[in-house]
TORSE-377130 format. One record per residue (C-alpha): residue number from 1; residue in three letters; z, y, x. Coordinates in steps of 0.2 Angstrom, whole numbers, always signed. Layout:
TORSE-377130
[node NUM "ala" [Z Y X]],
...
END
This chain:
TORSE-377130
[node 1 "unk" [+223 +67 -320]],
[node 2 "unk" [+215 +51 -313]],
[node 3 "unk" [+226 +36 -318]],
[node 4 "unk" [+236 +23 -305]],
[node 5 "unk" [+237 +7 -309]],
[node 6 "unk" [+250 -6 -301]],
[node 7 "unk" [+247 -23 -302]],
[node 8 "unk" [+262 -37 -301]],
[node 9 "unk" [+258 -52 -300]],
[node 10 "unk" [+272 -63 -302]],
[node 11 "unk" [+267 -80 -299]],
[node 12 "unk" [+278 -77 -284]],
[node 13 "unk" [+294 -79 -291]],
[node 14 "unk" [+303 -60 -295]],
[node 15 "unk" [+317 -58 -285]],
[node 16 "unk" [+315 -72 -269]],
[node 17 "unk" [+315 -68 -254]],
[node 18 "unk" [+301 -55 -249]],
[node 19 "unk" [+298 -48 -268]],
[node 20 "unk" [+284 -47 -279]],
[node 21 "unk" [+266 -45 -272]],
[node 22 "unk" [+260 -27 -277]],
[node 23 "unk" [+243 -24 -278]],
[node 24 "unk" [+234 -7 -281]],
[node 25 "unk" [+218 -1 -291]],
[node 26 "unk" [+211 +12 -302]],
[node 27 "unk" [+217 +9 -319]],
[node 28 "unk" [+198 +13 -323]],
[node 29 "unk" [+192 -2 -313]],
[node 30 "unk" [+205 -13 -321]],
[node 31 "unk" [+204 -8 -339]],
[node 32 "unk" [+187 -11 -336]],
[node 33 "unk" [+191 -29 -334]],
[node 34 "unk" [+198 -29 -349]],
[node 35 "unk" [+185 -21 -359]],
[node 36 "unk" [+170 -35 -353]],
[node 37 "unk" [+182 -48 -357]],
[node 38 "unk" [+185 -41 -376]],
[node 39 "unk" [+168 -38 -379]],
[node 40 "unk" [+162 -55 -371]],
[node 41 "unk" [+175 -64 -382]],
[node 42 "unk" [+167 -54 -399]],
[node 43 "unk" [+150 -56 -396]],
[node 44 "unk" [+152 -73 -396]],
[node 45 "unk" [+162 -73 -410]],
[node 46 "unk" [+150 -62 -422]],
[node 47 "unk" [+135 -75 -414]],
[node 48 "unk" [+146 -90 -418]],
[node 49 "unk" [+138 -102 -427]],
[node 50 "unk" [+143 -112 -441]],
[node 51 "unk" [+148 -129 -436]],
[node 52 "unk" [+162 -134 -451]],
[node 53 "unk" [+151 -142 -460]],
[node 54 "unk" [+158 -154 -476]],
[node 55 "unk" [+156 -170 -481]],
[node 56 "unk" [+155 -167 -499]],
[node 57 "unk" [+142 -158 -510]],
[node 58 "unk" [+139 -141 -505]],
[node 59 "unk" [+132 -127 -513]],
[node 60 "unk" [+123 -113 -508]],
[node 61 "unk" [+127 -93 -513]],
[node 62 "unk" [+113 -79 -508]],
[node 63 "unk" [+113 -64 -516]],
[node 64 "unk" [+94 -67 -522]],
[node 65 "unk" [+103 -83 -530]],
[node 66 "unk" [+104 -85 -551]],
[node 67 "unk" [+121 -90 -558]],
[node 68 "unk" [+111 -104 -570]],
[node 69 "unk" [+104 -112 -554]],
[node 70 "unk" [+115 -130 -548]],
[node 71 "unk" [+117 -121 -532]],
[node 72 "unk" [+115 -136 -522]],
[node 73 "unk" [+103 -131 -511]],
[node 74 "unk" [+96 -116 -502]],
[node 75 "unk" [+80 -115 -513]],
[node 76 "unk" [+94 -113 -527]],
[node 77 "unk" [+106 -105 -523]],
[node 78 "unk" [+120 -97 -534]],
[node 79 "unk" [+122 -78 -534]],
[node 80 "unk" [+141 -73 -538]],
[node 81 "unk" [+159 -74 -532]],
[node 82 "unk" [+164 -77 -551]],
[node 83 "unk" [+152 -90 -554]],
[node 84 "unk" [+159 -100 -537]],
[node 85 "unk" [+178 -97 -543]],
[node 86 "unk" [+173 -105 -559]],
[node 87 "unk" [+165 -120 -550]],
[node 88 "unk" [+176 -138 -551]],
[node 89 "unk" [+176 -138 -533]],
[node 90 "unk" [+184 -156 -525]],
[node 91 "unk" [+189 -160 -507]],
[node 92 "unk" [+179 -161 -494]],
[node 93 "unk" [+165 -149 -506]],
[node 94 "unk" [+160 -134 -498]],
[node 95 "unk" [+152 -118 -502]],
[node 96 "unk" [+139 -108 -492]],
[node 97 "unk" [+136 -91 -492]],
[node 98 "unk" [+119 -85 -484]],
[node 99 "unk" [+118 -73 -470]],
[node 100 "unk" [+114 -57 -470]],
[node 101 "unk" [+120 -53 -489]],
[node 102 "unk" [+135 -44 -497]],
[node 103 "unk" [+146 -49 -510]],
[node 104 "unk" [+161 -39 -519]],
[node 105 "unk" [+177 -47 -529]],
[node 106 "unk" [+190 -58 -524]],
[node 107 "unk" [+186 -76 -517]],
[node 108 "unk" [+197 -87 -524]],
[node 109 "unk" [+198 -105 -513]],
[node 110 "unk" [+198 -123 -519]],
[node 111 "unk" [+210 -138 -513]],
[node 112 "unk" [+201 -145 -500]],
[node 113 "unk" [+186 -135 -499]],
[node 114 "unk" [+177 -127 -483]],
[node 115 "unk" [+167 -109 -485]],
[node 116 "unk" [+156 -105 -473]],
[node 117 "unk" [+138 -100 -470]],
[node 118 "unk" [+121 -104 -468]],
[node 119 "unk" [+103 -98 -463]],
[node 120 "unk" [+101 -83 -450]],
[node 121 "unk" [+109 -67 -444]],
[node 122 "unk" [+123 -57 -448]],
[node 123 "unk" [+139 -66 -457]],
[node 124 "unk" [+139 -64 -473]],
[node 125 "unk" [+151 -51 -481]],
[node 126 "unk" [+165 -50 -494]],
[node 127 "unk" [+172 -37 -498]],
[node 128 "unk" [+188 -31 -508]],
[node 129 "unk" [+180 -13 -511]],
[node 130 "unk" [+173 -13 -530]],
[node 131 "unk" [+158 -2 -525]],
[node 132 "unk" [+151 +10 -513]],
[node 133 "unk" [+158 +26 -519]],
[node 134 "unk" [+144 +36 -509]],
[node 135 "unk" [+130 +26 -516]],
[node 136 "unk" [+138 +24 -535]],
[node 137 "unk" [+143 +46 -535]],
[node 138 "unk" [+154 +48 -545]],
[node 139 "unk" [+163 +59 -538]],
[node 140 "unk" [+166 +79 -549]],
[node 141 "unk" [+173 +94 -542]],
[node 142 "unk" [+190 +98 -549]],
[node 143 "unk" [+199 +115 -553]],
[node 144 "unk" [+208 +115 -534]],
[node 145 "unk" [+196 +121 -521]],
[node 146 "unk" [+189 +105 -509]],
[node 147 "unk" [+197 +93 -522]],
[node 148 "unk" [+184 +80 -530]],
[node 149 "unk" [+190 +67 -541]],
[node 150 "unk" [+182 +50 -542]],
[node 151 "unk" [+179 +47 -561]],
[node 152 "unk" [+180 +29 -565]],
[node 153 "unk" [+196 +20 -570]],
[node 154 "unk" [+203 +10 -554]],
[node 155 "unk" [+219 +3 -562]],
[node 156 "unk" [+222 -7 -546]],
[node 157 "unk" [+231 +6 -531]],
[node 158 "unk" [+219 +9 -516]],
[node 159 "unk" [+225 +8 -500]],
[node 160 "unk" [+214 +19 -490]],
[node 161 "unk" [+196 +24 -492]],
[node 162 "unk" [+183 +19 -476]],
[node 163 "unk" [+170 +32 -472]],
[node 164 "unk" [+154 +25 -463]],
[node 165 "unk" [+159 +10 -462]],
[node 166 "unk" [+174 +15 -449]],
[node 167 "unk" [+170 +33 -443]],
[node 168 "unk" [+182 +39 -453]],
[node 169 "unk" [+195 +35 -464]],
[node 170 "unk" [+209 +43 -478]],
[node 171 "unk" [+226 +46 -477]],
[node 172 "unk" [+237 +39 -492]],
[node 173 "unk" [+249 +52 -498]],
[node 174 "unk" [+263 +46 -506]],
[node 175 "unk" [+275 +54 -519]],
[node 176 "unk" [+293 +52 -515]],
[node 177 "unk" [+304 +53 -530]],
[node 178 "unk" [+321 +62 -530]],
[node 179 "unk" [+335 +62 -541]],
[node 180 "unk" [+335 +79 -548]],
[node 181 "unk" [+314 +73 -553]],
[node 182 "unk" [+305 +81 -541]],
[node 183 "unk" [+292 +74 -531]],
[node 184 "unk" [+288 +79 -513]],
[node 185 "unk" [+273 +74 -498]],
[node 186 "unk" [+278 +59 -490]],
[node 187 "unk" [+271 +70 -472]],
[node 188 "unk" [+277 +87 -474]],
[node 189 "unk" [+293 +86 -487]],
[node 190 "unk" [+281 +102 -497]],
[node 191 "unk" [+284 +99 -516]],
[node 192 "unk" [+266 +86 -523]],
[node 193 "unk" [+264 +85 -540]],
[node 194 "unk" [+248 +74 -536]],
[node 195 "unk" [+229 +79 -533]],
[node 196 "unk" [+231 +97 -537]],
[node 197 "unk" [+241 +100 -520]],
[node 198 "unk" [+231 +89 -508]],
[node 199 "unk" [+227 +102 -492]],
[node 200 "unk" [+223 +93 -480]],
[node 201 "unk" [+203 +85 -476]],
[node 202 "unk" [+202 +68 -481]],
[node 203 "unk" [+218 +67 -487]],
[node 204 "unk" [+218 +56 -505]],
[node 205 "unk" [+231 +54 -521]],
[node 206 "unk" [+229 +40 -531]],
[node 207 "unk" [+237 +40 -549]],
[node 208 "unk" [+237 +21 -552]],
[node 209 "unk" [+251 +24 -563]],
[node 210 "unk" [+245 +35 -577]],
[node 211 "unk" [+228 +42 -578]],
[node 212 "unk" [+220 +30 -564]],
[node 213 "unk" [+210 +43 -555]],
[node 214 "unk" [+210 +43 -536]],
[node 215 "unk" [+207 +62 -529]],
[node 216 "unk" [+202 +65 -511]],
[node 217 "unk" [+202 +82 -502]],
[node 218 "unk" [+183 +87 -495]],
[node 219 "unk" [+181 +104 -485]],
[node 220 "unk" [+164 +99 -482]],
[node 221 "unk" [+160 +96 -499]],
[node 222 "unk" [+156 +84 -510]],
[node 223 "unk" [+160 +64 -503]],
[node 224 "unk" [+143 +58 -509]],
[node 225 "unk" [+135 +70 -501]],
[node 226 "unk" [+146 +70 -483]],
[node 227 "unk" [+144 +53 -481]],
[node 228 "unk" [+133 +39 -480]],
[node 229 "unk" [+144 +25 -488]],
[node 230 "unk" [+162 +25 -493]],
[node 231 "unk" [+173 +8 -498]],
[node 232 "unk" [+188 +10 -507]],
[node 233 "unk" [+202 -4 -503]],
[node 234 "unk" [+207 -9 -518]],
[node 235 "unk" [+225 -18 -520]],
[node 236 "unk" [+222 -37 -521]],
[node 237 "unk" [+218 -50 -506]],
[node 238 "unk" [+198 -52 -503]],
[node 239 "unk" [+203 -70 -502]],
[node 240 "unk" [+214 -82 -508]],
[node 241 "unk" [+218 -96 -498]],
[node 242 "unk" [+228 -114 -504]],
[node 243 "unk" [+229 -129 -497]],
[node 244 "unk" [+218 -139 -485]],
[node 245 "unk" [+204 -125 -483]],
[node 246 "unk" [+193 -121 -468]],
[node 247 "unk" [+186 -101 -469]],
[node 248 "unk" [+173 -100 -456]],
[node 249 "unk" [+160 -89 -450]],
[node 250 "unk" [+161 -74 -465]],
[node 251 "unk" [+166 -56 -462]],
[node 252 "unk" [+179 -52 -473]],
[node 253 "unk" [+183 -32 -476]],
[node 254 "unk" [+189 -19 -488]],
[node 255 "unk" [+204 -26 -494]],
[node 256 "unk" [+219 -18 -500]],
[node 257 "unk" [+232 -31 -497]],
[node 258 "unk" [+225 -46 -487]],
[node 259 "unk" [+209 -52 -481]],
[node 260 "unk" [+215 -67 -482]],
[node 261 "unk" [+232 -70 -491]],
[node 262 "unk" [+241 -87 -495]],
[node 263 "unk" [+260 -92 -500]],
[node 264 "unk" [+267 -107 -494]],
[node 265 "unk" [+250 -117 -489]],
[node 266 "unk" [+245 -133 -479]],
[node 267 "unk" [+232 -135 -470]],
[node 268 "unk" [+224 -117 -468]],
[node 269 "unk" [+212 -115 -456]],
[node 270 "unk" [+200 -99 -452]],
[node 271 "unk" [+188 -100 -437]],
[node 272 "unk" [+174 -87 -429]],
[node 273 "unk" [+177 -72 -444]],
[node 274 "unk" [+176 -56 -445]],
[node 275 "unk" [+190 -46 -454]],
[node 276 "unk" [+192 -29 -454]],
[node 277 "unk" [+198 -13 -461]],
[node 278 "unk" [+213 -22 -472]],
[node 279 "unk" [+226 -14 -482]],
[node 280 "unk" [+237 +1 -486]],
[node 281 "unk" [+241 -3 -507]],
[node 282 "unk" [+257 -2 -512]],
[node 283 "unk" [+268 -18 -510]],
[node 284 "unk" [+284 -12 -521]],
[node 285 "unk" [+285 +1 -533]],
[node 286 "unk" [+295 +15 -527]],
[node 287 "unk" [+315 +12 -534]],
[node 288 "unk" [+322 +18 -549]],
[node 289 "unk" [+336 +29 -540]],
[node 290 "unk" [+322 +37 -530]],
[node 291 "unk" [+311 +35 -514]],
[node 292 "unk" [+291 +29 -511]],
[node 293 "unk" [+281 +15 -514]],
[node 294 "unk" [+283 +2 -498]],
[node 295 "unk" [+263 -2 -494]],
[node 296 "unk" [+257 -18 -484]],
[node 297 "unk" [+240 -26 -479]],
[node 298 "unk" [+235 -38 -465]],
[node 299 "unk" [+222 -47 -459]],
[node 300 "unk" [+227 -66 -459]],
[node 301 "unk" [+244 -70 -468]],
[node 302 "unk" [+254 -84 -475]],
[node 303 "unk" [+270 -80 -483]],
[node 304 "unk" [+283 -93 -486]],
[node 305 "unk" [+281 -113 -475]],
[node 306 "unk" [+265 -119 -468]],
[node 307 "unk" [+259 -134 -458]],
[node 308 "unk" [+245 -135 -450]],
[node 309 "unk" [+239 -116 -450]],
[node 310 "unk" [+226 -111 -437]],
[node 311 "unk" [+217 -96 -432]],
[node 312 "unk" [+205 -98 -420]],
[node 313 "unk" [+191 -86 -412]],
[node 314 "unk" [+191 -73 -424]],
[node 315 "unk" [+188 -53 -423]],
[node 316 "unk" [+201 -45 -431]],
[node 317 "unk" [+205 -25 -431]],
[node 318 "unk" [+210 -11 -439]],
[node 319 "unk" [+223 -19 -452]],
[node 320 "unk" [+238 -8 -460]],
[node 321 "unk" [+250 -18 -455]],
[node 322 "unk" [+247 -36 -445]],
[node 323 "unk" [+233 -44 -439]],
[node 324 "unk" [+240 -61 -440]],
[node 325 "unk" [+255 -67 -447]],
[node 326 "unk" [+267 -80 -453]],
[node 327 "unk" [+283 -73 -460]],
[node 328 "unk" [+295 -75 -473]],
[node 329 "unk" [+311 -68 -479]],
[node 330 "unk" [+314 -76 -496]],
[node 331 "unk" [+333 -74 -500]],
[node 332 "unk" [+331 -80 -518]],
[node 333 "unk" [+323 -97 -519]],
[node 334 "unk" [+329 -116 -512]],
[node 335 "unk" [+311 -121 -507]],
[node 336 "unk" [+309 -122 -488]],
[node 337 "unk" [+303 -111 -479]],
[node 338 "unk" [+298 -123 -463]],
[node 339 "unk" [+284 -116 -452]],
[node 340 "unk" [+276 -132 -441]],
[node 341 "unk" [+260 -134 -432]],
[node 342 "unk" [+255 -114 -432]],
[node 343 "unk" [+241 -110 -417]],
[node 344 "unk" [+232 -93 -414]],
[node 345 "unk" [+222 -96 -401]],
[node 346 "unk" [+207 -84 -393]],
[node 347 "unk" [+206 -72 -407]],
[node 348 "unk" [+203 -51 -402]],
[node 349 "unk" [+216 -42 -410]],
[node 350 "unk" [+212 -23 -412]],
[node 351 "unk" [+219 -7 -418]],
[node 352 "unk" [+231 -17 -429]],
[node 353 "unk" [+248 -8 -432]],
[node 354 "unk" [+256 -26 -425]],
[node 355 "unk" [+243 -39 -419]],
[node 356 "unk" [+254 -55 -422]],
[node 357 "unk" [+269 -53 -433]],
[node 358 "unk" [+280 -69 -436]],
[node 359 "unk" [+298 -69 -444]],
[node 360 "unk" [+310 -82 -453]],
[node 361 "unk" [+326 -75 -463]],
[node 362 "unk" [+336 -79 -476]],
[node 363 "unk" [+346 -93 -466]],
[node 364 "unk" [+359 -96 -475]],
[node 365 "unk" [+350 -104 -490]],
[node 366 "unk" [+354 -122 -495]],
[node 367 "unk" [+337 -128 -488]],
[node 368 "unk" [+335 -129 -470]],
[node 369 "unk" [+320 -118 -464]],
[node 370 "unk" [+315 -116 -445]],
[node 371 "unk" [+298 -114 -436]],
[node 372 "unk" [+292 -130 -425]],
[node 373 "unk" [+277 -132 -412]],
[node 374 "unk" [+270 -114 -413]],
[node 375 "unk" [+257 -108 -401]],
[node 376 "unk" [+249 -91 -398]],
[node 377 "unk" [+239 -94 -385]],
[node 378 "unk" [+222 -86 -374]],
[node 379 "unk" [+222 -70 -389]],
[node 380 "unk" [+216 -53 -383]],
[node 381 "unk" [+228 -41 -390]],
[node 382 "unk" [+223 -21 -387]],
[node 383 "unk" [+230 -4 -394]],
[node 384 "unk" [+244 -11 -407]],
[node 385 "unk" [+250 +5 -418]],
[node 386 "unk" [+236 +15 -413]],
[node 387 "unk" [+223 +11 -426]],
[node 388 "unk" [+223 +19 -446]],
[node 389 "unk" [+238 +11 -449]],
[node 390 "unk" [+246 +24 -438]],
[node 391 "unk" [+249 +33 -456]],
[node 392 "unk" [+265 +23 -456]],
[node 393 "unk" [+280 +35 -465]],
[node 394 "unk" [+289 +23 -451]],
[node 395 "unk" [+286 +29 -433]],
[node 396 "unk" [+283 +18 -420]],
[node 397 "unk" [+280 +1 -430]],
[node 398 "unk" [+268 -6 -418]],
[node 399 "unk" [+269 -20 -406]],
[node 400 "unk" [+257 -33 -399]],
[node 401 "unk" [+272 -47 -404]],
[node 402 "unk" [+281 -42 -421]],
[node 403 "unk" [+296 -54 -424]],
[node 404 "unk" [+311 -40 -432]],
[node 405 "unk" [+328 -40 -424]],
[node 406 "unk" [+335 -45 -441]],
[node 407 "unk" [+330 -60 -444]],
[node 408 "unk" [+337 -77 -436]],
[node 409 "unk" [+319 -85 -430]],
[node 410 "unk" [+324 -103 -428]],
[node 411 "unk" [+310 -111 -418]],
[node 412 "unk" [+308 -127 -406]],
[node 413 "unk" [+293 -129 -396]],
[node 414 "unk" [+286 -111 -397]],
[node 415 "unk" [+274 -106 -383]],
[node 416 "unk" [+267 -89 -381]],
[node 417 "unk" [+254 -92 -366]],
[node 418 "unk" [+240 -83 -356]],
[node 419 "unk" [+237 -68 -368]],
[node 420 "unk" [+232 -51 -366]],
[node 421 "unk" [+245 -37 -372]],
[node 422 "unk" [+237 -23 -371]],
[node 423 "unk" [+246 -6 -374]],
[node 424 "unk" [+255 -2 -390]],
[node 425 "unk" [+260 +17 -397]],
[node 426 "unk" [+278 +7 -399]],
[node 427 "unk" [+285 -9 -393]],
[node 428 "unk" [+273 -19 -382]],
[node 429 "unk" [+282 -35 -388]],
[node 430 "unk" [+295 -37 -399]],
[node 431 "unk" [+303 -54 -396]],
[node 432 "unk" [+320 -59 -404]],
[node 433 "unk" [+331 -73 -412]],
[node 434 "unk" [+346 -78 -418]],
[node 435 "unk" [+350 -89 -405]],
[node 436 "unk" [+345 -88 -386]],
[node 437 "unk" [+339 -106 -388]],
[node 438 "unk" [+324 -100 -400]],
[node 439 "unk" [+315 -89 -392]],
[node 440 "unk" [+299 -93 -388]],
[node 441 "unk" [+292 -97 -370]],
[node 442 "unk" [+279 -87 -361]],
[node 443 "unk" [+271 -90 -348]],
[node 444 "unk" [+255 -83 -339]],
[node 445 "unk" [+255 -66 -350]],
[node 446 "unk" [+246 -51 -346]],
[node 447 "unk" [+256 -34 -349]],
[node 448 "unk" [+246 -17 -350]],
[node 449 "unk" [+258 -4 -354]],
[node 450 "unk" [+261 +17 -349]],
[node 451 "unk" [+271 +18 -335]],
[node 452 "unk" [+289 +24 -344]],
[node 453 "unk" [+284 +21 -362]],
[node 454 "unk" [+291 +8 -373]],
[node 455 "unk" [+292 -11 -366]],
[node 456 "unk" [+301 -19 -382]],
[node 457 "unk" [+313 -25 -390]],
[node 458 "unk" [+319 -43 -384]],
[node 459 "unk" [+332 -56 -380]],
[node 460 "unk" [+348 -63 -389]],
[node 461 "unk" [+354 -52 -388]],
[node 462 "unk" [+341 -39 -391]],
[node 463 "unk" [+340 -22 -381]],
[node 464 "unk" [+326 -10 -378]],
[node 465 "unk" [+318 -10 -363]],
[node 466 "unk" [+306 +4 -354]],
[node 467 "unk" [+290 -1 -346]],
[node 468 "unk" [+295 +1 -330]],
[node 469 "unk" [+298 -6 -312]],
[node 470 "unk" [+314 -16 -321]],
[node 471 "unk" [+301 -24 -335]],
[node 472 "unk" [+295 -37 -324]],
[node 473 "unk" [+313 -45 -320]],
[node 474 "unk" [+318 -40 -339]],
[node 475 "unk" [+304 -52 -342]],
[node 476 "unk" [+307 -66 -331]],
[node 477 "unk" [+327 -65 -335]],
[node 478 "unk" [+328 -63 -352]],
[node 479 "unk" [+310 -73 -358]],
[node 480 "unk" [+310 -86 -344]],
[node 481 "unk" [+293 -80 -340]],
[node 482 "unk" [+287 -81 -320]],
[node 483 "unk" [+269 -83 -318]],
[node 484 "unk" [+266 -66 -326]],
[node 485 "unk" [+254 -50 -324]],
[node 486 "unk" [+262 -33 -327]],
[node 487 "unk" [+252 -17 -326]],
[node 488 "unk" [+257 -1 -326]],
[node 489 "unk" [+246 +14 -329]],
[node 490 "unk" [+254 +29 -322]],
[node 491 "unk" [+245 +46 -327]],
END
């Protein structure tokens, strides 16, 4: 059926005298518009080129490089992650990484330091996964028909495996753990003892816990053979990021946890990267009186306060949980948890189970946390919830603005301007606080939603609201937000 798509533009004020002005298209024509914006805004970031250049020594990495080289300049360059980890880096030094070449491990920053690249092509590539599992086969048939293990030890719990590079992917089963000491299929409730009972194609068990095998279900034989390349996300964050660093220009993928991950931080920013394909390892261990492991991953994150963190024009997709976030929930600790200066601003979000996610809890601690001069502004966010982190136990996670109805959000000068939400499986915003007073304000928005499916969850108080003919005054009542652009896609 050919899809009808309602465009209200509200920079007419909702409810004055004479209405809204409606305007009609094919939904083709104007998710057409969309699609040429997107893909402007990533060709220019995966062309970007790399202008954070630092004022102190630099040294190069390629992957023709020799760790015994000084590394300080392209003719000798450095070869390995361990080798620049192990370097006595100071501020205002930065570190190279040529174009075009790979690298595998876990970058992890210096105070102070910029990483970026140099020379011509492609970014150059980090990766969390240890190896190509296609390429490295290692992979042996087991007792249980279409069942391969891969046999060599990965102590460290794999969130999903990546076939071709994004073609494909696995889906994590998780055991939950009962009482009695029986273990069942997250999925289907059918009683999993472990890789012996995998079904289903590309379905995967990984026993991190005791023998450290990871077993994936094949009905067209073996992995190696099936395809091309397969990366392994390996729990663990591709980089670690401290104080007063500037990530620029690298493509960043493969990671179980993060691609890049930091706890309280000053001074974090990341410009024109890549990161994809983050995620899925287990967070918590499932508890003692029964349950699952709880799995996380996202693509940018800061956990605890920050000042001074920016994202700007970056590509980021296909993470298990958030593309972006700044969150934390600490009940524990006295150390504030004050989030200042935070600004996300033209990055394309993707096929991420949330696209931004933000939250601040634990109010009631002695120090005084809150969120000050935050601005998410001119970000294309598309297709939230409907990307491989769909394999949430949870249903309908997603959402293009993630801030959780149980936490209290204390913010001052929080603008949300002149994005693109771009349908979500779930929530297409999710936008709450303690106090009406903290809510953020929006203005000049894009909303693309189903006609009847899920709006969000916003206010103080909260409520759900559809996407519907309502949405638009739900909007402008509840968020303050005039100047907007609703579109409905009716099919």
């Amino acid at each position: 059926m050919k899809h009808i798509v309602l465009l209200f533009s509200a920079l007419l004020l909702l409810g004055c005298a004479g209405g809204a002005r409606i305007e009609q298209e094919s939904s083709s024509a104007t998710l057409r518009k969309i699609d040429r914006q997107a893909e402007r805004m990533k060709r220019k970031i995966l062309s970007a080129e790399s202008v954070a250049l630092p004022a102190g020594t630099i040294y190069y990495v390629s992957a023709e490089g020799d760790d015994a080289n000084d590394g300080l300049s392209p003719e000798r360059p450095l070869l390995s992650i361990a080798k620049v980890n192990a370097l006595n880096l100071q501020p205002e030094d930065g570190v190279l990484f040529r174009r075009g070449d790979l690298w595998r491990g876990q970058l992890l920053t210096q105070k102070g330091v910029t990483y970026s690249a140099y020379g011509e092509g492609e970014k150059p590539r980090l990766y969390g996964s240890p190896c190509d599992a296609a390429v490295e086969d290692r992979w042996v048939a087991t007792d249980t028909p279409n069942v391969y293990m891969y046999d060599m030890e990965l102590a460290d719990d794999v969130g999903t495996l990546v076939f071709n590079h994004g073609e494909a992917n696995a889906i994590k089963i998780l055991k939950v753990y009962h009482a009695d000491g029986t273990t069942t299929n997250v999925y289907t409730g059918e009683p999993f003892a472990g890789g012996c009972d995998l079904k289903r194609d590309l379905d995967f068990f990984h026993d991190y816990r005791d023998e450290k095998r990871l077993y994936l279900c094949s009905t067209e034989g073996n992995p190696a053979e099936r395809f091309a390349s397969i990366e392994m996300n390996v729990r663990g964050c591709v980089i670690t990021a401290v104080d007063n660093v500037h990530i620029d220009n690298l493509c960043i993928k493969y990671g179980g946890s993060h691609g890049i991950g930091s706890g309280t931080t000053k001074g974090l920013t990341v410009t024109n990267c890549e990161i994809g394909w983050i995620g899925g390892s287990m967070l918590m261990p499932a508890p003692p009186e029964g349950g699952r492991d709880a799995r996380y991953g996202n693509g940018i994150e800061i956990y605890g306060g920050c000042d001074h963190f920016e994202v700007r024009d970056c590509y980021i997709y296909q993470c298990y949980d958030a593309g972006i976030t700044n969150q934390n929930q600490d009940a524990v600790s006295d150390s504030s948890r004050t989030m200042r200066n935070v600004t996300y601003a033209n990055n394309l979000v993707e096929r991420c189970e949330m696209s931004i996610e933000y939250y601040l809890g634990a109010q009631n601690m002695p120090t005084e946390s809150y969120m000050q001069n935050i601005l998410f502004e001119g970000n294309i966010l598309r297709w939230a919830g409907y990307g491989w982190g769909d394999q949430h136990p949870e249903p309908a996670w997603g959402a293009h603005l993630k801030s959780w109805w149980m936490h209290y959000n204390k913010a001052e000068n929080f603008i949300i301007r002149n994005n693109i939400f771009d349908r979500s499986d779930a929530n297409l915003v999710n936008v709450v606080a303690g106090d009406a007073e903290w809510l953020p304000e929006m203005a000049g928005n894009t909303y693309v939603q189903y006609l009847g499916a899920d709006g969000g969850r916003i206010g103080q108080p909260w409520a759900d609201y559809k996407f519907d003919d309502e949405f638009p005054k739900v909007v402008e009542q509840v968020l303050g937000e005039k100047d907007i652009n609703i579109t409905f896609i009716k099919q």
